[in-house]
C-alpha positions as CSV (number, residue, x, y, z in Angstrom):
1,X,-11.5,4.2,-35.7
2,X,-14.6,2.1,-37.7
3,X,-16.4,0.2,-35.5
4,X,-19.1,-2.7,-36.0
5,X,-21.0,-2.8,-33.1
6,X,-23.3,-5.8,-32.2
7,X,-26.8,-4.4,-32.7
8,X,-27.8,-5.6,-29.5
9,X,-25.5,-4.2,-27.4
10,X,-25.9,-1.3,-28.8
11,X,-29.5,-1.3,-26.8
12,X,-27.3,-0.2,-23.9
13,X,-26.7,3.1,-23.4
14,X,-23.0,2.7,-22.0
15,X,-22.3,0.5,-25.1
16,X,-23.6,3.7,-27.6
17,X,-21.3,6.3,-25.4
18,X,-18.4,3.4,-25.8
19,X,-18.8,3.2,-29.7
20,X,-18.6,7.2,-29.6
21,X,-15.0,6.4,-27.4
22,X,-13.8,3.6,-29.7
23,X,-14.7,6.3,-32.6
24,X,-12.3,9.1,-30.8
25,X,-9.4,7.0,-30.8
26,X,-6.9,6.9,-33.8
27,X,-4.1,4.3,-32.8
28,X,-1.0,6.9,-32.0
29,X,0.4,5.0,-29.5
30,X,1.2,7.9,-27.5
31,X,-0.2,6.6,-24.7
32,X,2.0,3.3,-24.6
33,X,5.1,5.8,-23.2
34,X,2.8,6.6,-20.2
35,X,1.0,3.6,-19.4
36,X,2.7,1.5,-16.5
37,X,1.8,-1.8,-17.1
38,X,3.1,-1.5,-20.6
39,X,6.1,-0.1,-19.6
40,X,6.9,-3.1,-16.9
41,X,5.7,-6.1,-19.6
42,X,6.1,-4.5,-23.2
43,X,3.5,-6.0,-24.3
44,X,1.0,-4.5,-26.7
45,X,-2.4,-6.0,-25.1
46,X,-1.3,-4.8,-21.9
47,X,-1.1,-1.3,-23.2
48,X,-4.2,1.0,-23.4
49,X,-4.2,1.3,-27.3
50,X,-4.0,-3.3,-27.2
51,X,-7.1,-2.8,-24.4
52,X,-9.1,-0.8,-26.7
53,X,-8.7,-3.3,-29.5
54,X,-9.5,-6.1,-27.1
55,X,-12.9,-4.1,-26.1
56,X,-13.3,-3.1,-29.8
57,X,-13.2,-6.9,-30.7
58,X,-15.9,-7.7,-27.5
59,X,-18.3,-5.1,-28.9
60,X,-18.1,-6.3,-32.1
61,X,-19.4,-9.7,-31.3
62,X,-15.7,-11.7,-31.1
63,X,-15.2,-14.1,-28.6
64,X,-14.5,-13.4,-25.1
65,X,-11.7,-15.4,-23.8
66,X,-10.2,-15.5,-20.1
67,X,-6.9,-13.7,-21.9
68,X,-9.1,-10.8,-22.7
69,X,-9.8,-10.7,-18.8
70,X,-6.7,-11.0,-17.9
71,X,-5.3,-8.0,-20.0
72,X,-8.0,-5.7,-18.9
73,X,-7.7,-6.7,-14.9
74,X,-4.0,-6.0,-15.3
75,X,-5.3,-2.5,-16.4
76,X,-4.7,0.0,-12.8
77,X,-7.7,2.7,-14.2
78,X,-4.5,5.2,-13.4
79,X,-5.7,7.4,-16.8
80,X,-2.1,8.4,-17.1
81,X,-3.1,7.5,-21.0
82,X,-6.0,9.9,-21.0
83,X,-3.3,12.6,-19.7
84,X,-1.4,11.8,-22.8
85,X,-4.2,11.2,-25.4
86,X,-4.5,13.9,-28.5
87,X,-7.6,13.0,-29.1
88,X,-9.0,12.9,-25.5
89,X,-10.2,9.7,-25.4
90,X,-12.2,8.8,-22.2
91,X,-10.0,5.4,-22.0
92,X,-11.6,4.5,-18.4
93,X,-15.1,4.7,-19.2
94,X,-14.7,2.6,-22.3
95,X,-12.8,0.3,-19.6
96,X,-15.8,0.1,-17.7
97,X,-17.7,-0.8,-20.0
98,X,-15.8,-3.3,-21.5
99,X,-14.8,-4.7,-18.3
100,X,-18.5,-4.9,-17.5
101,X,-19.3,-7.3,-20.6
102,X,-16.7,-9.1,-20.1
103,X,-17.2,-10.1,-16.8
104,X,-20.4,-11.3,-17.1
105,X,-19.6,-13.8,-19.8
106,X,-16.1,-14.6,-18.3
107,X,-16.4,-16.8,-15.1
108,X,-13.7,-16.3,-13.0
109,X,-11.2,-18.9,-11.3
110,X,-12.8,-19.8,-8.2
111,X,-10.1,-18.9,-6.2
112,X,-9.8,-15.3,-7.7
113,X,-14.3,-15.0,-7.1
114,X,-13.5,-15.6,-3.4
115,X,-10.7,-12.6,-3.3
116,X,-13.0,-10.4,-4.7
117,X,-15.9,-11.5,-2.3
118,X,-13.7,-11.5,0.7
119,X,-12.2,-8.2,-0.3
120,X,-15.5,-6.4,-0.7
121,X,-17.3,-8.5,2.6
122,X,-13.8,-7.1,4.8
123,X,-13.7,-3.2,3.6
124,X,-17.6,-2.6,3.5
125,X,-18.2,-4.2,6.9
126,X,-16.6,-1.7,9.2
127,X,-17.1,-3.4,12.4
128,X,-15.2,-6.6,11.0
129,X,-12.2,-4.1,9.4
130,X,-11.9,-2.4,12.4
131,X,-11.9,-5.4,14.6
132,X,-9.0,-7.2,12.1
133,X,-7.4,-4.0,11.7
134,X,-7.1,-3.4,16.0
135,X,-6.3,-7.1,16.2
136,X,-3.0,-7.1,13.4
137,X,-1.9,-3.6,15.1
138,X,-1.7,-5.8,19.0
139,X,0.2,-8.2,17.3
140,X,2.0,-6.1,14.7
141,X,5.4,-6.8,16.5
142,X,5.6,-10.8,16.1
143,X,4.2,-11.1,12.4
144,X,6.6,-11.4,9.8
145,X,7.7,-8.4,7.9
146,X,5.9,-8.9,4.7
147,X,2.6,-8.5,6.8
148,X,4.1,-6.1,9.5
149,X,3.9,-3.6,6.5
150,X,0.9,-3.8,5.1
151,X,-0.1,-2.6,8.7
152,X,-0.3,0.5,9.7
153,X,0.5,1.6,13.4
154,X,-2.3,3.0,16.1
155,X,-2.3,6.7,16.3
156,X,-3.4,8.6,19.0
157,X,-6.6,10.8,17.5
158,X,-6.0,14.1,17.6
159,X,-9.3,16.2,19.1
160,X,-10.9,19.5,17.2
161,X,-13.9,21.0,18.7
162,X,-16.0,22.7,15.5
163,X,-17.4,26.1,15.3
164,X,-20.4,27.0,13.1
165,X,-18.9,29.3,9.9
166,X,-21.4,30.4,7.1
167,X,-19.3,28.8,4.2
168,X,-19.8,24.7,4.6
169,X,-18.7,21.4,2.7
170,X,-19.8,18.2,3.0
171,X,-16.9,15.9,4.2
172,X,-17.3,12.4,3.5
173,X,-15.7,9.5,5.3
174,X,-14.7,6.9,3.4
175,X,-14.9,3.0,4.4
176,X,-11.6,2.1,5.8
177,X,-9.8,5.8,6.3
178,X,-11.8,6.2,9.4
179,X,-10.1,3.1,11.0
180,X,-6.9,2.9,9.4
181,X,-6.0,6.2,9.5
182,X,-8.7,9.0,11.2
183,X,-5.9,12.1,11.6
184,X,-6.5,12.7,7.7
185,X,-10.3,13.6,7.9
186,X,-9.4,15.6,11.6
187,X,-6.7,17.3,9.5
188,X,-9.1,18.4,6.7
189,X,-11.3,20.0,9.3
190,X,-9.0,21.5,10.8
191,X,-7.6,23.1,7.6
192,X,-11.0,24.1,6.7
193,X,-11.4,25.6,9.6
194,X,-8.9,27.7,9.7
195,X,-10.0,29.4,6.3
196,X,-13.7,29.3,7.3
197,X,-15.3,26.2,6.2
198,X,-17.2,24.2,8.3
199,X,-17.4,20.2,7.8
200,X,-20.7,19.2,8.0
201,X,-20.3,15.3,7.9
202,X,-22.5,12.4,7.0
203,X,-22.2,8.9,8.2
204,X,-18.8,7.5,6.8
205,X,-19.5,5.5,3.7
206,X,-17.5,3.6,0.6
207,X,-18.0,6.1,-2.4
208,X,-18.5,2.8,-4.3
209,X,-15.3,2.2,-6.2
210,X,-14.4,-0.5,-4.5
211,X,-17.3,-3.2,-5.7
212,X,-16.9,-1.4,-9.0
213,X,-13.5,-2.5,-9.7
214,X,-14.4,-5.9,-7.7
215,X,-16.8,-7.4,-10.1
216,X,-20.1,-6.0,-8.6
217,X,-21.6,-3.5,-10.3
218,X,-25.0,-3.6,-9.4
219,X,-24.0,-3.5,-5.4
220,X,-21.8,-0.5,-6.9
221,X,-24.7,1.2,-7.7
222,X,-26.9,0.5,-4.9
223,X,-24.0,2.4,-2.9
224,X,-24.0,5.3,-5.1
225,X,-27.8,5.6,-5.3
226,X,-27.7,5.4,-1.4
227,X,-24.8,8.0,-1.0
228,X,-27.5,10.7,-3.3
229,X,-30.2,9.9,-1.2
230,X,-28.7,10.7,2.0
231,X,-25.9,13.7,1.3
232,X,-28.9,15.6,-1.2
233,X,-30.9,16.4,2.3
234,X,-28.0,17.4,3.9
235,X,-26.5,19.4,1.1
236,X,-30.2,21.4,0.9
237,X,-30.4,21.2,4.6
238,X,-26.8,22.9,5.3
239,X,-26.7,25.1,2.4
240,X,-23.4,23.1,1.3
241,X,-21.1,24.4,-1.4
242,X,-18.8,21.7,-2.1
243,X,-18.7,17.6,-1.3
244,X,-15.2,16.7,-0.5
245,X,-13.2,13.6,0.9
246,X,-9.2,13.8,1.5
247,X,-9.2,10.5,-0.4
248,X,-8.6,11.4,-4.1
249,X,-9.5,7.6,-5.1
250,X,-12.8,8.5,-3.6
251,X,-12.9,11.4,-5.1
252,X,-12.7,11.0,-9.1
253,X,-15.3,7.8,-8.4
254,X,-17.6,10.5,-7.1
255,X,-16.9,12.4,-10.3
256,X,-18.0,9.3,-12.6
257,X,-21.5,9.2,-10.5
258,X,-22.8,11.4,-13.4
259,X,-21.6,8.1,-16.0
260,X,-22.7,5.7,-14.4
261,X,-25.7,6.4,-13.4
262,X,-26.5,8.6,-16.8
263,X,-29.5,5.7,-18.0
264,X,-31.4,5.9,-14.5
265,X,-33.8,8.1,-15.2
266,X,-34.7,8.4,-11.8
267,X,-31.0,9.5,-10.3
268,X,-29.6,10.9,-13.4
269,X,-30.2,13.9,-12.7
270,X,-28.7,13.9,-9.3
271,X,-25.9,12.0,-9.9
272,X,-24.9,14.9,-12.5
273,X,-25.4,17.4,-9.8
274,X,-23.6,15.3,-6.9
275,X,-20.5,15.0,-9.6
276,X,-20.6,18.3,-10.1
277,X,-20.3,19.4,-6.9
278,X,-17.5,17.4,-5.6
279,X,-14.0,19.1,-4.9
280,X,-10.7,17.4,-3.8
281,X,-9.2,19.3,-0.4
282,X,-6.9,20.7,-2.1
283,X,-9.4,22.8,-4.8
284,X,-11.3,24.1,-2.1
285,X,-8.0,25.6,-0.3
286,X,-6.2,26.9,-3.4
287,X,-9.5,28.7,-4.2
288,X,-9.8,30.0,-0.7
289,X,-6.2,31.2,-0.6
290,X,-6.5,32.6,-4.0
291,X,-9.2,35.0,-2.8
292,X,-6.8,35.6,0.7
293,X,-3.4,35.1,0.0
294,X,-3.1,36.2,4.0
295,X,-4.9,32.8,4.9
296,X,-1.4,31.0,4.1
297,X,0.0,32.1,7.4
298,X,-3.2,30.8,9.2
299,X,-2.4,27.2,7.5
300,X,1.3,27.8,8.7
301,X,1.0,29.1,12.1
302,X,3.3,27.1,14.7
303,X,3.9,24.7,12.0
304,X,7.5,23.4,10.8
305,X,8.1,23.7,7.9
306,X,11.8,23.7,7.3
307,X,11.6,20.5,5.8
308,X,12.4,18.7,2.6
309,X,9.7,16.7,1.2
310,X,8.6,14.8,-1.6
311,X,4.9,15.0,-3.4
312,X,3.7,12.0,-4.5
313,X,0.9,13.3,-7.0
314,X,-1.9,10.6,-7.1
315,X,-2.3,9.3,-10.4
316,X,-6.5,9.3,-9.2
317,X,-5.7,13.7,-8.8
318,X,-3.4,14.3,-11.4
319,X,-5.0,12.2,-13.9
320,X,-8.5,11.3,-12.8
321,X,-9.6,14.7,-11.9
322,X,-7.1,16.2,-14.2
323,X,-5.6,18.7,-10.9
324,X,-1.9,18.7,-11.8
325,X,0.3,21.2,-9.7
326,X,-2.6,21.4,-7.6
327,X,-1.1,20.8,-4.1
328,X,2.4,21.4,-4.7
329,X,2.2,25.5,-4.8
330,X,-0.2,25.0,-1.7
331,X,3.1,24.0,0.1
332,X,5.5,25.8,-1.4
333,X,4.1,29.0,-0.2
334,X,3.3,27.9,3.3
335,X,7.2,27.2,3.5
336,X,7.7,23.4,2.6
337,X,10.6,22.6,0.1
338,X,9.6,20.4,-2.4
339,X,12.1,17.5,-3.4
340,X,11.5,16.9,-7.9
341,X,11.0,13.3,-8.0
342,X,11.8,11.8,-11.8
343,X,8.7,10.2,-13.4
344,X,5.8,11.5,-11.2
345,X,3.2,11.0,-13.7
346,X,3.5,7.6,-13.7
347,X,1.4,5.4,-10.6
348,X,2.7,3.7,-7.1
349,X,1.0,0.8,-7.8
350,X,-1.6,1.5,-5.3
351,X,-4.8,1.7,-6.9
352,X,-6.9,0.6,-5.1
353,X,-7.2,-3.3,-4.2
354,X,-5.0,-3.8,-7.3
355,X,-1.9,-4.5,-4.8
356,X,-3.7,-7.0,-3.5
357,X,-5.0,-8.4,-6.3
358,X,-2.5,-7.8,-8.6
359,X,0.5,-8.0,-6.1
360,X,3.4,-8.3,-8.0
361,X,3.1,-6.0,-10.7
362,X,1.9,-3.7,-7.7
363,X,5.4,-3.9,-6.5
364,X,7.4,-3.6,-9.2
365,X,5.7,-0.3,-9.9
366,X,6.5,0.7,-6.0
367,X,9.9,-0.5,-6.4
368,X,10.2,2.1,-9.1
369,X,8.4,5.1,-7.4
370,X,10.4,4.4,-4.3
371,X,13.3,4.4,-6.2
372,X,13.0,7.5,-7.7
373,X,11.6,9.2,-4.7
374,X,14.9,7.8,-2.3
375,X,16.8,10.0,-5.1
376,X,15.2,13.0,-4.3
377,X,17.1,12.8,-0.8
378,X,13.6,13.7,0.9
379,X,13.3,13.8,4.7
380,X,9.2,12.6,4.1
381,X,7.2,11.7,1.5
382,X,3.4,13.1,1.0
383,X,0.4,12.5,-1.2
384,X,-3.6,13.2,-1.1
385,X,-4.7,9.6,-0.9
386,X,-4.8,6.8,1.6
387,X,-4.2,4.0,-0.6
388,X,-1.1,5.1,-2.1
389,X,0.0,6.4,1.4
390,X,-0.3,3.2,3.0
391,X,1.3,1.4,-0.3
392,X,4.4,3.6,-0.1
393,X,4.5,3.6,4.1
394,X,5.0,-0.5,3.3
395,X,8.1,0.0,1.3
396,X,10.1,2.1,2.8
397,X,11.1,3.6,6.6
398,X,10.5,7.3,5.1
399,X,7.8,8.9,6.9
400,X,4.4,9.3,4.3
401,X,1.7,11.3,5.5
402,X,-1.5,13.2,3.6
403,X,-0.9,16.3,2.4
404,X,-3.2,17.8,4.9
405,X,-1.3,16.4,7.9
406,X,1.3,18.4,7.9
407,X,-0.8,21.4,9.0
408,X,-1.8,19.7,12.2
């Protein structure tokens, strides 16, 4: 594709890497069959090949209307397109870009600016989530069903005493996980455990995605430059191999710290090598058992697994990080029986804060996944990420756990 880029913009380094995406890209179309959002509305803007136009047009100097906005919010960053692309066209980081420039000339409805700001105020102040959270869960019984849903039940929190192993990862907690649902992070250590990994763990702390995609960039990167400072001690300290976090929505923004933060020229550097180091759960185990196939029955021992169940594939792990048919042998070989599900590649409707801010597109796209999961006859329903866990618990009275709860 020719491009025209405004001379100006093209001062910033994330507009030059953009020009070099809009370059890549030569109108196929393939990736209108896998995109969601153009699959639910059918309509060209709303598809990843319209969106690139859109920023195309915004780099080139057009006018920036609130429509533009609109089409690229409605956007869920699910990257089934880059899954589909010929030309391997790095469609979210464009999208970041262009959603950066946009916002800052785009003022927002004032009723949409205090979403965002109450969204990011709730889910980065822990003591407030967790205080809400506690307080919805007492009165989860008498609030209507609509809400009821959207939150999750108390569990009792399973105890694991650690033992000191040679080979260690850094596990990250994220910034609601530990509240909402703090078996996932025990699970992962227990794993780990079991095929000799110690967790070494940091202070819980949001990986950053969520201001990101909420219209703060800035406080974005003050998260991520505040995530290297503190895990690069620990990671010299411990002698750490790997950074994990059993959130895969966490994980891939982990994986863009080496993008975004590619102009500072004081965290470059170490954003590249925190990126590089980062490994969903389910990496580190199929490498582990790849070495030791006999570490399988450690995984499985006193576990049940004569059970049918259905892998929801985050789009975050399949297409973000590009791990497809990563945890599904994992399972199969401890003994689970997998249930096909029809259209896995395309997303829940989860990402994110977009059900929230995006609700009812957000549920059509559940509407769909639960639909073609409730086909699949499937006595429970599992994935690798807390936000499309939740999203699918609120639709339906199948049980949905993480992946790395069924070993516990």
């Amino acid at each position: 594709m020719q491009t025209k880029i405004d001379e100006k913009l093209l001062e910033n380094y994330h507009v030059r890497e953009a020009e070099k995406i809009l370059r890549a890209c030569v109108h196929c179309g393939f990736c209108t069959a896998t995109c969601p959002t153009y699959r639910l509305l059918g309509d060209e803007l709303d598809s990843p090949r319209g969106r690139i136009y859109l920023i195309k047009q915004v780099l080139e100097g057009s006018e920036i209307s609130r429509k533009t906005q609109t089409h690229l919010d409605r956007c869920l960053t699910c990257r089934s397109c880059e899954s589909t692309c010929p030309s391997g066209v790095r469609y979210s980081q464009l999208l970041n870009t262009g959603r950066d420039i946009v916002n800052a000339r785009v003022e927002r409805p004032v009723l949409q600016k205090l979403q965002y700001t109450a969204l990011r105020k709730l889910f980065l102040n822990r003591t407030l989530f967790t205080l809400l959270l506690k307080t919805g869960q007492v009165f989860r019984p008498l609030l209507p069903s609509a809400v009821k849903n959207s939150i999750p039940e108390s569990e009792r929190r399973i105890g694991f005493v650690k033992r000191p192993l040679e080979k260690k990862v850094l596990l990250v907690g994220g910034c609601v996980q530990p509240a909402l649902k703090p078996n996932i992070d025990t699970a992962a250590r227990i794993v780990l455990d079991r095929l000799g990994i110690e967790c070494i763990e940091p202070p819980a702390s949001c990986c950053g995605s969520l201001s990101h995609h909420l219209d703060a960039t800035d406080e974005a990167l003050g998260i991520i430059r505040n995530n290297i400072d503190t895990w690069l001690p620990l990671i010299e300290q411990h002698g750490i191999e790997h950074i994990c976090m059993t959130a895969s929505g966490c994980g891939v923004a982990i994986r863009e710290y080496r993008e975004l933060l590619a102009d500072d020229p004081a965290y470059a550097d170490r954003a590249a090598r925190i990126s590089a180091m980062y490994r969903d759960p389910g990496e580190v185990v199929a490498q582990v058992v790849g070495q030791d196939e006999g570490l399988l029955d450690l995984l499985s021992l006193n576990i049940d697994t004569d059970r049918h169940i259905a892998f929801h594939p985050p789009c975050t792990l399949q297409h973000g990080m590009q791990n497809k048919n990563l945890i599904e042998p994992i399972l199969q070989r401890c003994g689970f029986t997998l249930q096909p599900i029809a259209d896995s590649h395309l997303c829940c409707g989860s990402a994110g804060t977009y059900s929230i801010t995006q609700k009812t597109l957000s549920q059509q796209l559940l509407s769909n996944k639960l639909g073609n999961i409730e086909k699949s006859r499937a006595e429970m329903i599992v994935t690798a990420n807390i936000g499309c866990q939740l999203h699918l618990q609120s639709g339906t009275g199948t049980p949905v756990k993480h992946w790395l709860e069924l070993f516990i």
